[in-house]
C-alpha positions as CSV (number, residue, x, y, z in Angstrom):
1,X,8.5,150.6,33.9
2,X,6.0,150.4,36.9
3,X,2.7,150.0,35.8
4,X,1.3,153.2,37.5
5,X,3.9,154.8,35.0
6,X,1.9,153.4,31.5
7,X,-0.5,156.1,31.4
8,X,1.0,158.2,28.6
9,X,1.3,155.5,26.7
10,X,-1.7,154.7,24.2
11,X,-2.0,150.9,25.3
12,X,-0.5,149.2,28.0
13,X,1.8,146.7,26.8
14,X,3.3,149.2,24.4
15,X,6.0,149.1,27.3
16,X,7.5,146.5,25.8
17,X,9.1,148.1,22.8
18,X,10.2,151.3,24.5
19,X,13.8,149.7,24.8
20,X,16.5,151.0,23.1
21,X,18.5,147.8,22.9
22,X,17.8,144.7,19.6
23,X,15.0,142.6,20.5
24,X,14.5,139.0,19.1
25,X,10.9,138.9,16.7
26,X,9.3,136.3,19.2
27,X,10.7,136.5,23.1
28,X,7.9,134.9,25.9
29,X,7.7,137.4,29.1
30,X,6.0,137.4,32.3
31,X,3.4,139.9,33.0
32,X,0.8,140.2,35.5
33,X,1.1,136.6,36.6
34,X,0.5,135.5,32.7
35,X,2.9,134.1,29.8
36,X,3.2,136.4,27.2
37,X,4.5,136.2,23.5
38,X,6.3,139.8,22.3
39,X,6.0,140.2,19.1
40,X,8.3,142.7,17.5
41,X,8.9,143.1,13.4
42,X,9.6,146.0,11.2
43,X,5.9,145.9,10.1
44,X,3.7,145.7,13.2
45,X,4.4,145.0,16.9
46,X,1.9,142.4,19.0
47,X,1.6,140.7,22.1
48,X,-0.4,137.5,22.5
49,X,-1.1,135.9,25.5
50,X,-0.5,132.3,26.1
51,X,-3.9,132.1,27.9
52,X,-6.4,132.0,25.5
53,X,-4.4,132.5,22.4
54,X,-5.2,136.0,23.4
55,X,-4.0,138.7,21.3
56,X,-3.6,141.6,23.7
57,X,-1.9,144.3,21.4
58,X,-1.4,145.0,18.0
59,X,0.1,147.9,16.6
60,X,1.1,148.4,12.6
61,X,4.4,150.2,12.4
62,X,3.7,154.2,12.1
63,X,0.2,153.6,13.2
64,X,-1.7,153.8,16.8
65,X,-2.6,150.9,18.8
66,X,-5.3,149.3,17.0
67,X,-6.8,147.2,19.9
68,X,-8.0,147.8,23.3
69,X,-6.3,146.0,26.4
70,X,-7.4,146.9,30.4
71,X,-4.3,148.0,32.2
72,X,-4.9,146.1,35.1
73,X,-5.6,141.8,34.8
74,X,-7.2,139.7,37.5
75,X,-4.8,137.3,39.7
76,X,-7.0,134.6,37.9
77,X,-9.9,134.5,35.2
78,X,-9.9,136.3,32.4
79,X,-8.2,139.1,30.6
80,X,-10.1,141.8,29.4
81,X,-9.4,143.4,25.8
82,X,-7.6,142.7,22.7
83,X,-9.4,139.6,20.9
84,X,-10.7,137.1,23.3
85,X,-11.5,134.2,21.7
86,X,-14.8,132.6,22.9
87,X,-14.8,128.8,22.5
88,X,-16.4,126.7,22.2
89,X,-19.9,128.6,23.1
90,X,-20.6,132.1,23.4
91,X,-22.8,133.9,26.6
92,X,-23.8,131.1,28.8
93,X,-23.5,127.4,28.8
94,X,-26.9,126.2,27.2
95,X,-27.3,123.8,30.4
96,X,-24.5,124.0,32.4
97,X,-25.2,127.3,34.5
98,X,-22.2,126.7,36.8
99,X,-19.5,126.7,33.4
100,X,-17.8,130.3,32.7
101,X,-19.5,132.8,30.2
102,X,-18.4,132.9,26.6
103,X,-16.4,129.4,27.4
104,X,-13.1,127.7,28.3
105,X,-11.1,128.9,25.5
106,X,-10.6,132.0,26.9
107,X,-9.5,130.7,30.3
108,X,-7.2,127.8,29.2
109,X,-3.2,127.8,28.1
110,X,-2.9,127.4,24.5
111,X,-0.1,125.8,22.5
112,X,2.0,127.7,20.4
113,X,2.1,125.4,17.2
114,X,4.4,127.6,15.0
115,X,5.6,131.0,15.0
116,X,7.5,132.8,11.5
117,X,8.7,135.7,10.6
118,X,8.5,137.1,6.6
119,X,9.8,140.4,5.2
120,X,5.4,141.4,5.6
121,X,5.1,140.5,8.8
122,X,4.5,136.9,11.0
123,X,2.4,134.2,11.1
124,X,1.3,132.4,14.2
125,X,-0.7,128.8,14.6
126,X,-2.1,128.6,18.0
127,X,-3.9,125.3,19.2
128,X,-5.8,124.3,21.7
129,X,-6.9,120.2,22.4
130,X,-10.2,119.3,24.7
131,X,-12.0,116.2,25.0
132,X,-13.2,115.9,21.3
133,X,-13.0,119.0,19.9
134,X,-9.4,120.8,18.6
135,X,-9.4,124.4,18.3
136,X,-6.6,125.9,16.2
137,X,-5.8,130.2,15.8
138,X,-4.1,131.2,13.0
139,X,-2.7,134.7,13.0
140,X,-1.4,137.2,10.2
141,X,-0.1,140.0,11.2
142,X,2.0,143.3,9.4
143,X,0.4,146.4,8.5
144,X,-3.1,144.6,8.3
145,X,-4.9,141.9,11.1
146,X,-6.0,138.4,9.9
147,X,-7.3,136.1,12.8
148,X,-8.6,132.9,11.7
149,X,-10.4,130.4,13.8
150,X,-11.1,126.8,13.4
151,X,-12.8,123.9,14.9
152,X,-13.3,120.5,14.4
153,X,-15.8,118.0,16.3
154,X,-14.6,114.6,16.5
155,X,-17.3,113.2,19.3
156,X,-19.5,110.5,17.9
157,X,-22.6,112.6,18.7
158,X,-23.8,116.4,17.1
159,X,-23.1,118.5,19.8
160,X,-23.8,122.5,20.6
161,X,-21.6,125.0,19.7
162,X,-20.6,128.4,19.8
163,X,-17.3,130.6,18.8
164,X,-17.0,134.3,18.6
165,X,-13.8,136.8,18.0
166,X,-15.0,139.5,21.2
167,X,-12.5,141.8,19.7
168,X,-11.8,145.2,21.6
169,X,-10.9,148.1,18.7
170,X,-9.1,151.3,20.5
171,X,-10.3,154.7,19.4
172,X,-9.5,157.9,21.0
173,X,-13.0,158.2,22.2
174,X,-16.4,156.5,22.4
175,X,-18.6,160.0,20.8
176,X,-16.1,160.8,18.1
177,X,-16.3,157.2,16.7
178,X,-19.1,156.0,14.3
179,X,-19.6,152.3,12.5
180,X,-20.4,152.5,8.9
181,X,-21.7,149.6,6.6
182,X,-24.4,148.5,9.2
183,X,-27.3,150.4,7.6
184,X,-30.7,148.4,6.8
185,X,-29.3,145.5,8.8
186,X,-32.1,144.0,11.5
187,X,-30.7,142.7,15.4
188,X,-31.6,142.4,19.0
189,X,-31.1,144.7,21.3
190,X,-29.6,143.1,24.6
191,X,-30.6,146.0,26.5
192,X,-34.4,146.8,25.6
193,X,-34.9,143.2,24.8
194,X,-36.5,143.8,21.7
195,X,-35.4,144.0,17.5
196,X,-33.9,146.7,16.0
197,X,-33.1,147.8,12.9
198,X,-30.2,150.2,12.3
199,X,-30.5,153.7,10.3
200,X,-27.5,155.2,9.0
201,X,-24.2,154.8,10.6
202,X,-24.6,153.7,14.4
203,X,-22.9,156.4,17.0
204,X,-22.8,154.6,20.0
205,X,-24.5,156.7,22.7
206,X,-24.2,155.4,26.3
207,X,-24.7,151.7,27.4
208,X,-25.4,149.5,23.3
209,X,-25.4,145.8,23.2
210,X,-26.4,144.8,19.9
211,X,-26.4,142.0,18.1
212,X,-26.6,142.6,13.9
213,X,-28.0,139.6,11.6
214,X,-24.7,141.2,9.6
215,X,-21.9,139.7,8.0
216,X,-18.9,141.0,6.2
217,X,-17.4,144.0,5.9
218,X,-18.1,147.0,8.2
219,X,-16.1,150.6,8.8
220,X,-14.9,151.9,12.2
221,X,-14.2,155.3,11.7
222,X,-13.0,157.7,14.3
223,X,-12.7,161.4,13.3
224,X,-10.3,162.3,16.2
225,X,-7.4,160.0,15.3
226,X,-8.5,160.5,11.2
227,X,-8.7,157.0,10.9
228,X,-10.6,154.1,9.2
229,X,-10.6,150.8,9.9
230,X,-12.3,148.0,7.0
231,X,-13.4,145.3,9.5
232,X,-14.3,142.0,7.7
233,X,-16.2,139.6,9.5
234,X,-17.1,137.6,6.6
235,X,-16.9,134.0,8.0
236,X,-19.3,134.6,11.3
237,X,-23.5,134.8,11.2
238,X,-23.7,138.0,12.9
239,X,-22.2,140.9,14.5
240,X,-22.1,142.2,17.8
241,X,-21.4,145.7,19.2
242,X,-20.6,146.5,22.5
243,X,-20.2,149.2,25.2
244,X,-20.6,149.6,28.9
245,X,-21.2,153.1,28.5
246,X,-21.3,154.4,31.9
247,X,-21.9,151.6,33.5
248,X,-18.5,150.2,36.0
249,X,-16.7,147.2,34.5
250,X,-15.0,145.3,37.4
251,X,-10.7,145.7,36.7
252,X,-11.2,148.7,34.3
253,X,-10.8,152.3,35.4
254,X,-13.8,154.8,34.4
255,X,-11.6,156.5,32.0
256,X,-10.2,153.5,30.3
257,X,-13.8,152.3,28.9
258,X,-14.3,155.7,26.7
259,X,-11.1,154.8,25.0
260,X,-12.8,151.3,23.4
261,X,-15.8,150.1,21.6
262,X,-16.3,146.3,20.9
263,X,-17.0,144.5,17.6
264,X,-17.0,140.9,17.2
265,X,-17.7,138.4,15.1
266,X,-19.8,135.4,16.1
267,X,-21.6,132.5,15.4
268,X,-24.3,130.8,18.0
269,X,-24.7,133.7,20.0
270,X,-28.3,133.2,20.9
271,X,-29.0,129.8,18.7
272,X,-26.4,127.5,19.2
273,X,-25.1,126.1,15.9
274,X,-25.1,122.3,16.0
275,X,-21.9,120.4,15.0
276,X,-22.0,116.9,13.3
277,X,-19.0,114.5,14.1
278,X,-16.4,115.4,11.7
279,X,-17.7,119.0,11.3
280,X,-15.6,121.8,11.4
281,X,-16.1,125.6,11.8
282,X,-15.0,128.6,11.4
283,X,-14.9,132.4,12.1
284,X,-12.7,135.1,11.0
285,X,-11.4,138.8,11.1
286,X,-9.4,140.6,8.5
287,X,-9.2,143.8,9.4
288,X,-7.2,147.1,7.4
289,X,-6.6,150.4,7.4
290,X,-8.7,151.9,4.8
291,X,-7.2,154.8,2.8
């Protein structure tokens, strides 16, 4: 299948289970100039990317796509959609101007530790090694999403830090979706450059770039597709909600950005967290269907 021919398709790299014939649980493809892992299990159906440790697609079985991926990928850089993982800061480098946003995780192969299959899904232990620090992705996935991300800091000095899950949720469209669970909770807006405090559920309307002193549990629910999704973001210090609204993102078509909105969990996003040697960290998403 051309890519030209994906568009009635909900997500991209759905085009990877459309074949009739058996396919093996994990089988490694080439796509768009990247490695990438095809998951395929009774429960769920996934595609990682070896860059990054990037999970690209996830889809319970009977369900819709649950996440977000841009149907066209840069020769080089990185991928946008599904859950990036930004390691090991988030935004820019605190002093090193010239070093790519959100970090080198995102840009760098990963290892593929260990990959199982179990009659509720698979498990999957990504890792990636540099200089002092090891970062290591574990992954649980059936009919529910369980990312789990860890660091440890071996250098002999504290050092700055940063980590974030930049996950991209699809929805059938940015004004029929609403977060829930974010009332009372006080943030920055990116945009205005100023605090906020949200009221009620937050529709988002146009361009939002928000950043929620907020963690745990939140609720994604789109009234189109008559679904709810629990997102737990119980490990991170904040939460972050994003759209472009009409602004042009470079690589994705106008129509594509209606049909995501992004919530992440981070840590260090504005004030780095400091690591002691030894430390480790750790952010999370376990995400559901609720109902």
């Amino acid at each position: 299948m051309a890519i030209s021919e994906t568009g009635s398709l909900e997500h991209p790299l759905q085009r990877f289970f459309t074949q009739a014939r058996p396919q093996p649980t994990f089988q490694w493809e080439r796509y768009q100039q990247r490695d990438v892992l095809v998951v395929n299990h009774p429960q769920c159906h996934a595609v990682f990317s070896r860059q990054g440790a990037q999970l690209l697609h996830f889809q319970p079985s009977g369900q819709k796509p649950w996440l977000w991926c841009a149907a066209q990928w840069p020769q080089v850089g990185a991928i946008r959609g599904g859950v990036p993982v930004c390691w090991p800061w988030v935004g820019r480098h605190p002093g090193e101007s010239g070093w790519p946003s959100n970090g080198w995780g995102r840009l760098l192969d990963w290892k593929l530790i260990d990959s199982q299959e179990h009659r509720d899904g698979v498990s999957l232990h990504w890792r990636l090694t540099l200089w002092d620090w090891q970062a290591d992705l574990f992954a649980e996935l059936g009919q529910g999403m369980d990312l789990r991300l860890e660091t440890q800091h071996q250098d002999s000095e504290p050092c700055q830090f940063g980590h974030a899950l930049h996950a991209y949720w699809r929805i059938s469209d940015i004004a029929d979706v609403a977060l829930q669970g974010l009332d009372g909770a006080l943030g920055y807006d990116e945009l205005s450059r100023s605090p906020c405090e949200q009221k009620g559920e937050l529709k988002v309307l146009g361009s939002c770039q928000r950043v929620f002193e907020h963690s745990g549990a939140l609720q994604l629910q789109d009234d189109s597709w008559q679904r709810r999704l629990n997102i737990d973001a119980s490990d991170s210090a904040s939460t972050a909600v994003w759209h472009p609204g009409g602004r042009p993102l470079l690589g994705v078509a106008g129509s594509e950005a209606a049909g995501f909105v992004r919530v992440e969990a981070v840590s260090g996003i504005d004030d780095c967290l400091s690591l002691a040697p030894g430390q480790q960290a750790r952010v999370s998403l376990q995400v559901s269907l609720v109902g």
